[in-house]
Backbone bond lengths (Angstrom), bond angles and torsions (degrees), N, CA, C in turn:
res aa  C-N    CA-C-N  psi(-1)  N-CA   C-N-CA  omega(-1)  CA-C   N-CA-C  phi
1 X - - - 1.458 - - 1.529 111.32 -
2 X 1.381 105.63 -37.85 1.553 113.22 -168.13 1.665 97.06 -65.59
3 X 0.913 116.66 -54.67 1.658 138.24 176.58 1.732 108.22 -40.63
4 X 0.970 102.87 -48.31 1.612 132.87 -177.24 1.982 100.71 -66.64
5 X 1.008 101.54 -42.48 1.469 103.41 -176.48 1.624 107.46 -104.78
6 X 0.843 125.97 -21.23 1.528 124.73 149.55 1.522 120.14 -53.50
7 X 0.940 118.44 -46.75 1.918 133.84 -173.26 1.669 95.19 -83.16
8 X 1.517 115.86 -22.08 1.488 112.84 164.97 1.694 116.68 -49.20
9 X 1.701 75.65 -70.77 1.423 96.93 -167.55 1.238 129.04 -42.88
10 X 1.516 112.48 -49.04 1.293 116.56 172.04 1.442 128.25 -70.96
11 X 1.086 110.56 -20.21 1.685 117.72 159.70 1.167 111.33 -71.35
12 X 1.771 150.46 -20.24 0.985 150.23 179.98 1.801 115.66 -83.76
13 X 1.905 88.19 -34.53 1.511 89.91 160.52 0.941 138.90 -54.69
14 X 1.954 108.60 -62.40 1.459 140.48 -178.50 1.586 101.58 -41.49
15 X 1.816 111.24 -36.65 1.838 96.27 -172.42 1.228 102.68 -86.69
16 X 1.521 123.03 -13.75 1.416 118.39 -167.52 1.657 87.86 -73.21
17 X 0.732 113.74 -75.77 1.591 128.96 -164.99 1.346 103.33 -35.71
18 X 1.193 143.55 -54.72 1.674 160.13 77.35 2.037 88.94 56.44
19 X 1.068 100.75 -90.29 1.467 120.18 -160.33 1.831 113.60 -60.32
20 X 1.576 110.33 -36.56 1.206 116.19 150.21 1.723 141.05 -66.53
21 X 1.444 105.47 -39.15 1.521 99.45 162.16 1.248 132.93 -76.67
22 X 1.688 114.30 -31.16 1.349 124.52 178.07 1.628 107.52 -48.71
23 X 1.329 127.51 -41.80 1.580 118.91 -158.50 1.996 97.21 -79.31
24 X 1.435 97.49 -2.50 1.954 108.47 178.12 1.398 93.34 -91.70
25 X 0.840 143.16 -60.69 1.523 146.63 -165.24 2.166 102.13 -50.24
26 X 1.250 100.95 -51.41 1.771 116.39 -167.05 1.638 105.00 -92.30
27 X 1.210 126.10 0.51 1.302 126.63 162.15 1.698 115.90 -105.27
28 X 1.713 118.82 -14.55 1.324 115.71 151.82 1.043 135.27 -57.69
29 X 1.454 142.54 80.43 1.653 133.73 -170.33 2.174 111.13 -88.90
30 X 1.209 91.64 148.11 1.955 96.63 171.19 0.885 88.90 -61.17
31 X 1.821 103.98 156.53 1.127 127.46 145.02 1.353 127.89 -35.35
32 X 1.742 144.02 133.75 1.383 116.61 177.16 1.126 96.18 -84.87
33 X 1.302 139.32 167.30 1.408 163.21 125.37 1.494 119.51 2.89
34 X 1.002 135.95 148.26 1.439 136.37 174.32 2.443 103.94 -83.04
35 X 0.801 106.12 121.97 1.553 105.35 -168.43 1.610 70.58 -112.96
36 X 2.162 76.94 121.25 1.738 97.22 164.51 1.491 98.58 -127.94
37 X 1.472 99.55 157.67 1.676 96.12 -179.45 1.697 86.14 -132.07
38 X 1.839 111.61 149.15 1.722 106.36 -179.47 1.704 91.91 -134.89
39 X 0.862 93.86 165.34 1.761 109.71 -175.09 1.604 96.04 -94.86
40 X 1.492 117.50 -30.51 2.134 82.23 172.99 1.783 74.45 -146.17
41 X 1.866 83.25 172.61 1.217 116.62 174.08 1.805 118.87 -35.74
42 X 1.054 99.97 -53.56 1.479 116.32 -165.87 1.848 104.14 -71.27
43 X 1.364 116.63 -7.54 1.480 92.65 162.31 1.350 103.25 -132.32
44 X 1.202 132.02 16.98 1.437 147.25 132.83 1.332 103.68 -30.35
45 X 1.505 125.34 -53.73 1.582 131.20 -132.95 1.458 97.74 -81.21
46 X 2.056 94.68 -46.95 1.814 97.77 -168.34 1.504 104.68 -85.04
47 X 1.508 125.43 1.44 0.929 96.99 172.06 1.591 129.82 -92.30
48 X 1.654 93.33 -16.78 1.529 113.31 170.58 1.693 111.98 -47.55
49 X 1.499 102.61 -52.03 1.390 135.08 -163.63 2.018 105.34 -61.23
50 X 1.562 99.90 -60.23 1.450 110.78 170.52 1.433 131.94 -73.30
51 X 1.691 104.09 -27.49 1.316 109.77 166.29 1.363 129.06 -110.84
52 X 1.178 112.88 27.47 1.738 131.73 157.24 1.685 103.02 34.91
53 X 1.330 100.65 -138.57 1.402 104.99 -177.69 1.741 130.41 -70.47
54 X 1.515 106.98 -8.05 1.463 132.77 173.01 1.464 111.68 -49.41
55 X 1.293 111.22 -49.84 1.305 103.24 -151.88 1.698 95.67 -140.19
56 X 1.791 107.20 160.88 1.176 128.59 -147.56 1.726 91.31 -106.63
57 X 1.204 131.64 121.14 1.811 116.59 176.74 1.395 101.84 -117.78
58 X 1.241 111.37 142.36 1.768 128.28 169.05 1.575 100.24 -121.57
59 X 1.263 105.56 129.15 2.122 102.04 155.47 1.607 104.60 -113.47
60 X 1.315 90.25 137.28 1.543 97.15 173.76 1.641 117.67 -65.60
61 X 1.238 120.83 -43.88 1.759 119.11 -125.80 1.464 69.80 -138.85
62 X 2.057 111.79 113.28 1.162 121.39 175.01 1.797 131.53 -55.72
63 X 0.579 140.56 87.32 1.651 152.05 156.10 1.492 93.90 47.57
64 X 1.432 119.51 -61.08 1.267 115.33 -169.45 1.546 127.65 -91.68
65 X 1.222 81.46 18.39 1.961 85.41 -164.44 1.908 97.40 -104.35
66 X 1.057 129.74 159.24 1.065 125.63 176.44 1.704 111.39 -96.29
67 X 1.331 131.02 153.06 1.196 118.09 -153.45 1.446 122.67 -87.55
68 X 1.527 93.75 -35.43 1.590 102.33 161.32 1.626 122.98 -72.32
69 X 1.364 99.80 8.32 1.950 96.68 163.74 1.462 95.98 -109.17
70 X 1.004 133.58 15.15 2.238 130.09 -161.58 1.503 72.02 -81.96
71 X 1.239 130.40 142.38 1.603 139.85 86.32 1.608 145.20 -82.42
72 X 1.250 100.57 148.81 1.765 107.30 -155.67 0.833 87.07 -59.51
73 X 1.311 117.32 152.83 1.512 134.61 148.02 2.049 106.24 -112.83
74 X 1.320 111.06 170.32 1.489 117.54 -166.98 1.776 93.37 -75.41
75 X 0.689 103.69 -60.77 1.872 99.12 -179.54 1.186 96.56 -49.85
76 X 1.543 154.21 -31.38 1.372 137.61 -175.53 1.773 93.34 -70.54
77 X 0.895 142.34 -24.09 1.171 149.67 141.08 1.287 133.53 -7.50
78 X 1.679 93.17 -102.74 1.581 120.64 164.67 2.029 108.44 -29.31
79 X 1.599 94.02 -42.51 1.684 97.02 -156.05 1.896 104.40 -74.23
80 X 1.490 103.24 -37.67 1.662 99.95 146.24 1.507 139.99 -65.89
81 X 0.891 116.41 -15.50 1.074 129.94 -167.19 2.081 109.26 -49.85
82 X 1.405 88.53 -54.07 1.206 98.19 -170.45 1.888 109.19 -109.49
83 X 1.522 114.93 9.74 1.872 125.55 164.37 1.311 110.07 -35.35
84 X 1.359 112.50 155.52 1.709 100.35 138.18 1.350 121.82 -130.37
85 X 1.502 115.29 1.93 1.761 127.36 151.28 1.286 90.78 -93.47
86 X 1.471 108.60 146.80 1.592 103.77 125.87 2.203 103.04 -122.97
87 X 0.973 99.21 144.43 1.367 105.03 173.95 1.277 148.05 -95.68
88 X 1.330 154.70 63.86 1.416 139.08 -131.84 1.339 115.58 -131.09
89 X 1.169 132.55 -174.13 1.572 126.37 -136.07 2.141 81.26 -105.34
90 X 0.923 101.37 -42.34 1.697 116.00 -162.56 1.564 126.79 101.35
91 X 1.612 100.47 -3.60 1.384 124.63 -175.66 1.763 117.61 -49.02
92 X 1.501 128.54 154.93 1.521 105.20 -177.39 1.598 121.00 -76.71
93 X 1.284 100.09 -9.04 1.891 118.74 166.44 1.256 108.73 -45.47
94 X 0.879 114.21 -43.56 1.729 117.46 -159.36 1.708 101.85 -102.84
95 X 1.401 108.39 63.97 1.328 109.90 169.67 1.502 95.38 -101.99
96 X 0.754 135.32 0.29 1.409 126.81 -176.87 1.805 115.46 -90.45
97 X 1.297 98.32 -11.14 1.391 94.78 163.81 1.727 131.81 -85.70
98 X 1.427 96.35 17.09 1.519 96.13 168.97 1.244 99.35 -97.36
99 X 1.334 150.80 -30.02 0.923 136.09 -164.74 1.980 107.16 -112.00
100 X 1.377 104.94 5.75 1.647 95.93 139.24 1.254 125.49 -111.42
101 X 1.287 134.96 -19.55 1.577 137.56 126.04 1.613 103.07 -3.99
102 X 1.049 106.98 -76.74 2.108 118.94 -165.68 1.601 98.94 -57.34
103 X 1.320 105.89 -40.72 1.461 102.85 -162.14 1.790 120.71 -80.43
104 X 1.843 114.92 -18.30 0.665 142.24 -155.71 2.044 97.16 -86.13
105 X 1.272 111.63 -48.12 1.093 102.43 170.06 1.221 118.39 88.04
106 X 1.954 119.21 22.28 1.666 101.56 175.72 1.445 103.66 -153.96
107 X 1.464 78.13 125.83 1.687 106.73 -167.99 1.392 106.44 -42.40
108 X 1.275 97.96 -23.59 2.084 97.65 -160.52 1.404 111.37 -101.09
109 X 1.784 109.44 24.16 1.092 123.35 174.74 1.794 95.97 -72.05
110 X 1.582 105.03 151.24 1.688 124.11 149.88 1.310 123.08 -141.74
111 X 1.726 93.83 118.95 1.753 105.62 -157.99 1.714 103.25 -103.20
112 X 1.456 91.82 114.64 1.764 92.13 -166.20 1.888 90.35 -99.47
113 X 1.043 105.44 142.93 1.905 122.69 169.43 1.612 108.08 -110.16
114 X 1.107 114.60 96.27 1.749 116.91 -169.44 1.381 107.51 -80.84
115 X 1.274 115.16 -31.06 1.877 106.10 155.22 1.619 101.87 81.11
116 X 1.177 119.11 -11.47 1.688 106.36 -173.99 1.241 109.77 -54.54
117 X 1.388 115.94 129.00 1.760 127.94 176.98 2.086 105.47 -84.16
118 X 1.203 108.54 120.25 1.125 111.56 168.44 1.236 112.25 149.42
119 X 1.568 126.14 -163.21 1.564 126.37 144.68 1.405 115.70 -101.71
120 X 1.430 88.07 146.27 1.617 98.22 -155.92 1.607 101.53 -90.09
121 X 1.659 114.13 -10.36 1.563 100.39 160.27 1.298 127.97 -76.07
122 X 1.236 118.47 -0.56 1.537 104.60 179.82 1.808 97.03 -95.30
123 X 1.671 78.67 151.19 1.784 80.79 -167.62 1.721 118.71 -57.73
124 X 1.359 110.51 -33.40 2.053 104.35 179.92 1.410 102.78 -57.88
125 X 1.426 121.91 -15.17 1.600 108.47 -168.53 1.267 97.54 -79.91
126 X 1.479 99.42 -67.85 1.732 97.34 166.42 1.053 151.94 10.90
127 X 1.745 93.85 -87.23 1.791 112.67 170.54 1.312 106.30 -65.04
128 X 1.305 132.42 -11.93 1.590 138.03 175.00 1.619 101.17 -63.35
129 X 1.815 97.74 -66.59 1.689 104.50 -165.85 1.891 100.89 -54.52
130 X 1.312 134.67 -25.61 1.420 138.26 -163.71 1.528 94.50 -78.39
131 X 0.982 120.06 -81.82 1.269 114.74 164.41 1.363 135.03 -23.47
132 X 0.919 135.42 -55.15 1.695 158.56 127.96 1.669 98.50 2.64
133 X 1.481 100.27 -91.75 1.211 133.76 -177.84 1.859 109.47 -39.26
134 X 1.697 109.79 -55.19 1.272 103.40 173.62 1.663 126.17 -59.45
135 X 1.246 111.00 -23.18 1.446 120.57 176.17 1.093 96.23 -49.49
136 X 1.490 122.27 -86.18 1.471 152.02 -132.71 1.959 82.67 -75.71
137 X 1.140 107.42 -57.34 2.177 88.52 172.32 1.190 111.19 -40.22
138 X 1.584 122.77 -54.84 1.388 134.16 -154.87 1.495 107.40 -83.58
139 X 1.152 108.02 18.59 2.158 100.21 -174.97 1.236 66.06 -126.88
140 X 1.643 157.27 -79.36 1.527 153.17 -114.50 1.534 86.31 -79.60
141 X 1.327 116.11 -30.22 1.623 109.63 -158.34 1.424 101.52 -158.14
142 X 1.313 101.40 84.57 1.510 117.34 160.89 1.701 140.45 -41.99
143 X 1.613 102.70 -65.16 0.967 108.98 147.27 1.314 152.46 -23.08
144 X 1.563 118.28 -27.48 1.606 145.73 175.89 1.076 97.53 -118.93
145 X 1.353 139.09 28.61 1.835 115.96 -164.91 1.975 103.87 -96.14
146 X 1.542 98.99 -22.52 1.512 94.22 -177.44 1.991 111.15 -93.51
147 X 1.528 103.17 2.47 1.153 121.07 160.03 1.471 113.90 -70.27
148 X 1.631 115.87 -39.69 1.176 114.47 -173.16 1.577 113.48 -90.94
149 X 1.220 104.09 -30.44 1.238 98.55 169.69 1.434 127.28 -62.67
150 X 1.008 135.40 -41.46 1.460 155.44 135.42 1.270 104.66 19.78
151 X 1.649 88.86 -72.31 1.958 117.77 -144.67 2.066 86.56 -79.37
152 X 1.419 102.06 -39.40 1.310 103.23 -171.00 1.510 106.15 -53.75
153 X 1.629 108.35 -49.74 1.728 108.30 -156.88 1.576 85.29 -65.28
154 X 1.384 143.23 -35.63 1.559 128.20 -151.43 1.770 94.91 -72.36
155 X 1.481 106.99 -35.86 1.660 107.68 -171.76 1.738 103.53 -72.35
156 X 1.207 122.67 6.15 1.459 104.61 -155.91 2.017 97.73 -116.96
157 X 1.707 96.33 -26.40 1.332 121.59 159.69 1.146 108.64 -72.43
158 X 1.167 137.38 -52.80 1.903 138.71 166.27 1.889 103.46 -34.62
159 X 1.585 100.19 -71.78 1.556 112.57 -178.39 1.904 110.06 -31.51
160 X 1.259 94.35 -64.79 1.374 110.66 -177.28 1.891 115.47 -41.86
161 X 1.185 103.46 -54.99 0.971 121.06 -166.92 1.712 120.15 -75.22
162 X 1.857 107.65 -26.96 0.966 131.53 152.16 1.573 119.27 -67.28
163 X 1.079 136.06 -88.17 1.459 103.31 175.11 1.132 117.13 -67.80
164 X 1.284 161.53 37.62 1.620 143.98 126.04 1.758 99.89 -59.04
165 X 1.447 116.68 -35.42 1.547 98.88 -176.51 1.548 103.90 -101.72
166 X 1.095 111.35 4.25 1.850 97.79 148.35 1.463 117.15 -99.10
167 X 0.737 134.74 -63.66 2.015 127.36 147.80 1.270 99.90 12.54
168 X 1.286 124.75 -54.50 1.827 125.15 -136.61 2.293 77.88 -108.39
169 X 1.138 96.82 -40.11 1.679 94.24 -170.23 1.905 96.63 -51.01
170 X 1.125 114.75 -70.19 1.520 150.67 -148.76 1.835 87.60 -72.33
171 X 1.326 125.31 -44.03 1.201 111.75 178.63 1.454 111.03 -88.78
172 X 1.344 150.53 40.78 0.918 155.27 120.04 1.527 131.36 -63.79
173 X 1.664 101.03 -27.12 1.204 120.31 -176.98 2.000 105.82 -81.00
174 X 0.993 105.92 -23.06 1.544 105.54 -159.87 1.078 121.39 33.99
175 X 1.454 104.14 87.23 1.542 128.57 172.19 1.259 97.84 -83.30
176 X 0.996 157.99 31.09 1.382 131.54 157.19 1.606 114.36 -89.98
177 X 1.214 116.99 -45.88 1.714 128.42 149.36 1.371 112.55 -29.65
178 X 1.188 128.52 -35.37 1.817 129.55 -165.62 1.536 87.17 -86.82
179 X 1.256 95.14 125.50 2.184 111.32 160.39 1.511 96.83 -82.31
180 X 1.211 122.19 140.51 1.222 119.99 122.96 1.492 136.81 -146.01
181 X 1.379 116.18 -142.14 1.800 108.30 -161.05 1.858 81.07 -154.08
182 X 1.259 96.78 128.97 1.627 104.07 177.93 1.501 111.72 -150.64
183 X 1.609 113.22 170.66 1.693 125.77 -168.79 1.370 74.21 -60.60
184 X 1.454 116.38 151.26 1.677 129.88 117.64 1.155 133.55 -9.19
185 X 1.328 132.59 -63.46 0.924 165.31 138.84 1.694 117.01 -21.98
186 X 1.164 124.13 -39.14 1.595 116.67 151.35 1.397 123.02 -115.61
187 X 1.194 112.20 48.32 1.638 117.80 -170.14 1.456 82.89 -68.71
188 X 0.599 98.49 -73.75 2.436 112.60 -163.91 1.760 91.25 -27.02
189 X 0.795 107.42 -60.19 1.691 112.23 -171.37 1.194 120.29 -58.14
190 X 1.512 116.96 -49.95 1.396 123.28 174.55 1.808 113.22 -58.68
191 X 1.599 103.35 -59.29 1.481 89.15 151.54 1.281 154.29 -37.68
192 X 1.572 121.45 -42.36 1.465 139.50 171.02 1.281 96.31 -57.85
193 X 1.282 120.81 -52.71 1.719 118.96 176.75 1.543 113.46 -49.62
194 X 1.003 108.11 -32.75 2.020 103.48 170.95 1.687 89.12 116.54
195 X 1.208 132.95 33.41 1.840 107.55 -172.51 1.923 90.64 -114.69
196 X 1.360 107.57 152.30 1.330 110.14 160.15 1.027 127.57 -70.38
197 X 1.220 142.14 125.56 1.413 125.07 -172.82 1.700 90.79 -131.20
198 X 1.487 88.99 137.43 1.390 113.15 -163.29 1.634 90.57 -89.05
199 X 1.336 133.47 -46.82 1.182 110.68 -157.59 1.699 101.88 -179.19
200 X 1.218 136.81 116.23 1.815 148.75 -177.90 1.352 96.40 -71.51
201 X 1.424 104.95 148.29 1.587 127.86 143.37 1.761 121.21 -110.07
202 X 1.381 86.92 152.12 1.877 81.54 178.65 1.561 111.07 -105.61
203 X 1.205 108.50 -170.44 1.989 101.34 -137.40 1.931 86.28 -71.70
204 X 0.969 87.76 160.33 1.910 119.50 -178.90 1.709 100.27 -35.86
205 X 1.003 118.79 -37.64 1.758 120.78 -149.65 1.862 77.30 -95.31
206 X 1.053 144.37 -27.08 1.369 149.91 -174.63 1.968 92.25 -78.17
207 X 1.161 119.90 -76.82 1.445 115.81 -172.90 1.528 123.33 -47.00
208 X 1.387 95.59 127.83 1.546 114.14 -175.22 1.802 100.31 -89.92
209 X 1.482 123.14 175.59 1.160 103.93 174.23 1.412 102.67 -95.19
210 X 1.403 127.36 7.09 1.720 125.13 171.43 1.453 96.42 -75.61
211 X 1.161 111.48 -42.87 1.744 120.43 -171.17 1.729 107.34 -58.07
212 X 1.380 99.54 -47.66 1.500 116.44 -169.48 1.797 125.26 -55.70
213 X 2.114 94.57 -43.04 1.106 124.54 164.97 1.848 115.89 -46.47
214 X 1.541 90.46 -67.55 1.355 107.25 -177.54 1.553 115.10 -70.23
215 X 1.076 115.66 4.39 1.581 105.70 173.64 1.679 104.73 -121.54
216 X 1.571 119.23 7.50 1.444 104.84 -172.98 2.188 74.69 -114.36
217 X 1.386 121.61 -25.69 1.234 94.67 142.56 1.526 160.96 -45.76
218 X 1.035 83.40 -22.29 1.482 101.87 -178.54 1.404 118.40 -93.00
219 X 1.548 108.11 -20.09 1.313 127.94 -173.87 1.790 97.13 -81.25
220 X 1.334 111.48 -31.15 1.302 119.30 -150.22 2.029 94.81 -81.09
221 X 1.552 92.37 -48.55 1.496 96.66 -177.12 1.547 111.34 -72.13
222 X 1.035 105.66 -52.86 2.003 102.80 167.37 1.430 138.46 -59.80
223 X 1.393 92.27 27.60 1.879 96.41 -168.26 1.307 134.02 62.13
224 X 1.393 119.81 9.85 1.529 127.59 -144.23 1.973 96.00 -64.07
225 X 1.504 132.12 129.06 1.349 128.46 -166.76 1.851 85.40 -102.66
226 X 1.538 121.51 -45.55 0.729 107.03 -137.00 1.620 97.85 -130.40
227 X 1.408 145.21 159.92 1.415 151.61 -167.56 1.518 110.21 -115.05
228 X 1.220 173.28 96.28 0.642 162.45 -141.06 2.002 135.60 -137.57
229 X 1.550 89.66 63.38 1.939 93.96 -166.22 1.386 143.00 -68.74
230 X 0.870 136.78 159.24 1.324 144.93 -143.22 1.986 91.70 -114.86
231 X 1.338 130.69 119.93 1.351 154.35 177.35 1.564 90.92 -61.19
232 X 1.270 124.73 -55.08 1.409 98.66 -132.80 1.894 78.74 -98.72
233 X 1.277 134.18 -20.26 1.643 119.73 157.45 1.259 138.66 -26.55
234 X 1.548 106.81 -19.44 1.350 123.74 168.33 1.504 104.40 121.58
235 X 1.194 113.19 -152.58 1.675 122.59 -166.77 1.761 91.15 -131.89
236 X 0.952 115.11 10.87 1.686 94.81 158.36 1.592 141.17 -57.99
237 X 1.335 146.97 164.90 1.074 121.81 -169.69 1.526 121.76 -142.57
238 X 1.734 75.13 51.65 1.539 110.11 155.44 1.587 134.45 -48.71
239 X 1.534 102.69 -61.91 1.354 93.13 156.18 1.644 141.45 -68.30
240 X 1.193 113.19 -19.26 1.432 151.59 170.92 1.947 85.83 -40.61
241 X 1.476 87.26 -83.56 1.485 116.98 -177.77 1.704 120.74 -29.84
242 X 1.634 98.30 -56.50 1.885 98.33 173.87 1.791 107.12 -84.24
243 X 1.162 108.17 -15.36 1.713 95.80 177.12 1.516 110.60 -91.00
244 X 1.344 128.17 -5.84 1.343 144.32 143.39 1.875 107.26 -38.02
245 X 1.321 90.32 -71.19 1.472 116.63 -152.69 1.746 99.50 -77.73
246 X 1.050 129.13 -48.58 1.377 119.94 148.67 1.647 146.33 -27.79
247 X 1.511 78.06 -58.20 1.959 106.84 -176.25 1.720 107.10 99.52
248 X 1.400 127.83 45.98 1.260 153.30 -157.74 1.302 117.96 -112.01
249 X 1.351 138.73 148.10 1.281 158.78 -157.58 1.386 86.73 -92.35
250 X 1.351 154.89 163.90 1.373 161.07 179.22 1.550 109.59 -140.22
251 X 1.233 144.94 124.78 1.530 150.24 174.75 1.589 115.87 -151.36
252 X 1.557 98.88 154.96 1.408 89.07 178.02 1.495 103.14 -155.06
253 X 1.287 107.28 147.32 1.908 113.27 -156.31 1.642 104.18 -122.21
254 X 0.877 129.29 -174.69 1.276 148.94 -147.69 1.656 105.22 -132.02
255 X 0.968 117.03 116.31 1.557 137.26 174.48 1.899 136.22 -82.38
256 X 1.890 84.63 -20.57 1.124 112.21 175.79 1.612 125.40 -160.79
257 X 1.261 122.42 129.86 1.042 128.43 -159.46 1.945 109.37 -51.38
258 X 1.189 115.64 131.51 1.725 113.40 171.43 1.787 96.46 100.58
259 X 1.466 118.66 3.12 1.418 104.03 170.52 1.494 122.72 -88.08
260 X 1.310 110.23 9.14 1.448 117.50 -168.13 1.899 80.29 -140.40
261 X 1.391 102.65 143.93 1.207 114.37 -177.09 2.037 106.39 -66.96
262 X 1.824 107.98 142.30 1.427 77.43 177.15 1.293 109.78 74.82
263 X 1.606 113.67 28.93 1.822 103.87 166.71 1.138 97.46 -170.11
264 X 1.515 111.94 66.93 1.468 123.91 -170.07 1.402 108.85 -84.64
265 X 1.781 127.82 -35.89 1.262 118.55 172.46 1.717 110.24 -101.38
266 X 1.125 113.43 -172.30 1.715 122.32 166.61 1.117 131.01 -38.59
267 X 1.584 114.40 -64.83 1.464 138.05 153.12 1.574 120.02 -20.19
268 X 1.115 101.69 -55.27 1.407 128.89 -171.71 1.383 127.26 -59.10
269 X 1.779 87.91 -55.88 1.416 100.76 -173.65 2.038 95.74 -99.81
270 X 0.946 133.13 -13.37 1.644 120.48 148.15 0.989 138.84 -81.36
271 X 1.731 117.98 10.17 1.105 125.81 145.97 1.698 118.71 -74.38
272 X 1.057 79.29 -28.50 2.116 105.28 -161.66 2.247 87.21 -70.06
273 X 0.847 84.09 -57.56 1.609 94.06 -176.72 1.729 116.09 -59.18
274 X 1.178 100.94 -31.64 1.840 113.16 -169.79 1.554 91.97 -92.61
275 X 1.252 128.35 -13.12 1.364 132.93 -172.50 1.749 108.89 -78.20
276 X 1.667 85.06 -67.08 1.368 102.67 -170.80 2.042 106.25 -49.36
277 X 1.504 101.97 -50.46 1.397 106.44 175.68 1.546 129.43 -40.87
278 X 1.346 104.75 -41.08 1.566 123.74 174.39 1.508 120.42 -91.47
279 X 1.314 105.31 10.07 1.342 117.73 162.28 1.340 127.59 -117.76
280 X 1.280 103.11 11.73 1.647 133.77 -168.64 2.051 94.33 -117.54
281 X 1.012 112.88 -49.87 1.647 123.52 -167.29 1.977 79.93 -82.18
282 X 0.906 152.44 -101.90 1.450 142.28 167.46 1.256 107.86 -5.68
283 X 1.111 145.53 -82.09 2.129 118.32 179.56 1.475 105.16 -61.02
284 X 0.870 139.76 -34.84 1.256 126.61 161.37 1.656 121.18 -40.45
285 X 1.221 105.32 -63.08 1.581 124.45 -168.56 2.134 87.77 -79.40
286 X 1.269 123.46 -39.06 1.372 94.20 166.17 1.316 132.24 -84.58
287 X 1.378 133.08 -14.25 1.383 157.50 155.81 1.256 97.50 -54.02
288 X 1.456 153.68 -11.12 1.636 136.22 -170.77 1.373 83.67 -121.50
289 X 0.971 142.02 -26.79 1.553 135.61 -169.04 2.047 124.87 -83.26
């Protein structure tokens, strides 16, 4: 019996003891996540990339759309509503985020303007915006900041390593011989690629047909081989139109990562872009032969 009430006891303990820590265990919750919201694809990507499993990312303004045509919609809203970055290029496109900012309604919003001057596909811009970008994680959220840094240095070694083997792709081609005529909007890029570019147009809804004339002139006197358009300008067929009017190779690239199917990060979609280009200088270069 004595035995019997001993083997009680301690089972009466074990649940007591049992019954007191458990309600400690179910009142500890994780940390939530850092909720970032970005105005385009392309800083969506590094932040996915730098802030790994930490943090929550939304982009407003779809991959393929250009930013100064985005209008809010109420879910662009809702999806701020409850952020605590929001992130944006600082560009004059993105005037429309004051008035989903206003509409959004939360004080505990923080609206960072990253201001980098350039295009953000060529890789120095890049490793700029990563850097950039890891700060502004690492001040909101301390705690993870040598997490982010981490994830950053592996993306910045990726960057690096990514254009040195497009550099080496693209200089085989000797683009410096190739004329061409491209959006505004990727001058920086088309250059970094090694091509001459004789001379930009600005997006389609900007060209007059005096404008149109005089720039497939210009194409005509400068050798221009090749046309070269910008995705997120829209689907007009503007460039279509002066590489017509020339006698020109016609292409069109991607401005931001996820506008071409299959080019959801950086990498991806500047391969996708360095592709399309060198498959444009090839009918060209077989079309003259």
């Amino acid at each position: 019996m004595k035995k019997a009430s001993l083997i009680g006891s301690i089972l009466i303990t074990v649940i007591l003891l049992t019954l007191l820590i458990l309600p400690l265990g179910c009142t500890s919750e994780a940390t939530p996540n850092l909720k970032v919201v970005t105005t385009t694809s392309i800083i969506a990507s590094i932040v996915e990339k730098v802030g790994g499993d930490k943090v929550e990312v939304a982009s407003i303004i779809p991959p393929a759309q250009c930013p100064g045509h985005f209008d809010v919609k109420p879910s662009d809203m809702k999806v701020l509503s409850d952020a605590k970055l929001f992130l944006m290029h600082g560009w004059q496109g993105e005037l429309f985020t004051q008035q989903l900012i206003q509409s959004a309604n939360n004080p505990e919003l923080k609206v960072i303007s990253l201001n980098i001057p350039g295009n953000w596909m060529t890789p120095t811009v890049q490793a700029q915006a990563v850097g950039n970008i890891t700060s502004t994680l690492a001040e909101w959220d301390h705690k993870n900041a040598s997490y982010y840094q981490s994830n950053a240095n592996s993306e910045l070694a990726a960057i690096t390593a990514k254009g040195n083997e497009l550099k080496a792709k693209l200089a085989a081609g000797n683009l410096s011989q190739v004329n061409v005529l491209c959006d505004a909007q990727i001058t920086d890029l088309v250059q970094w690629a090694g091509f001459n570019v004789i001379a930009s147009y600005p997006r389609p809804e900007d060209i007059s047909a005096k404008k149109m004339q005089e720039l497939i002139d210009q194409g005509k006197q400068g050798g221009v081989v090749i046309v070269i358009g910008n995705l997120q300008s829209g689907t007009s067929d503007a460039g279509i139109t002066m590489a017509s009017g020339i006698g020109a190779v016609q292409v069109t690239i991607s401005n931001f990562p996820g506008g071409f199917d299959n080019t959801e990060t950086w990498e991806k979609a500047i391969d996708k872009d360095v592709n399309l280009m060198l498959q444009a200088v090839a009918t060209y270069r077989g079309s003259s032969h």
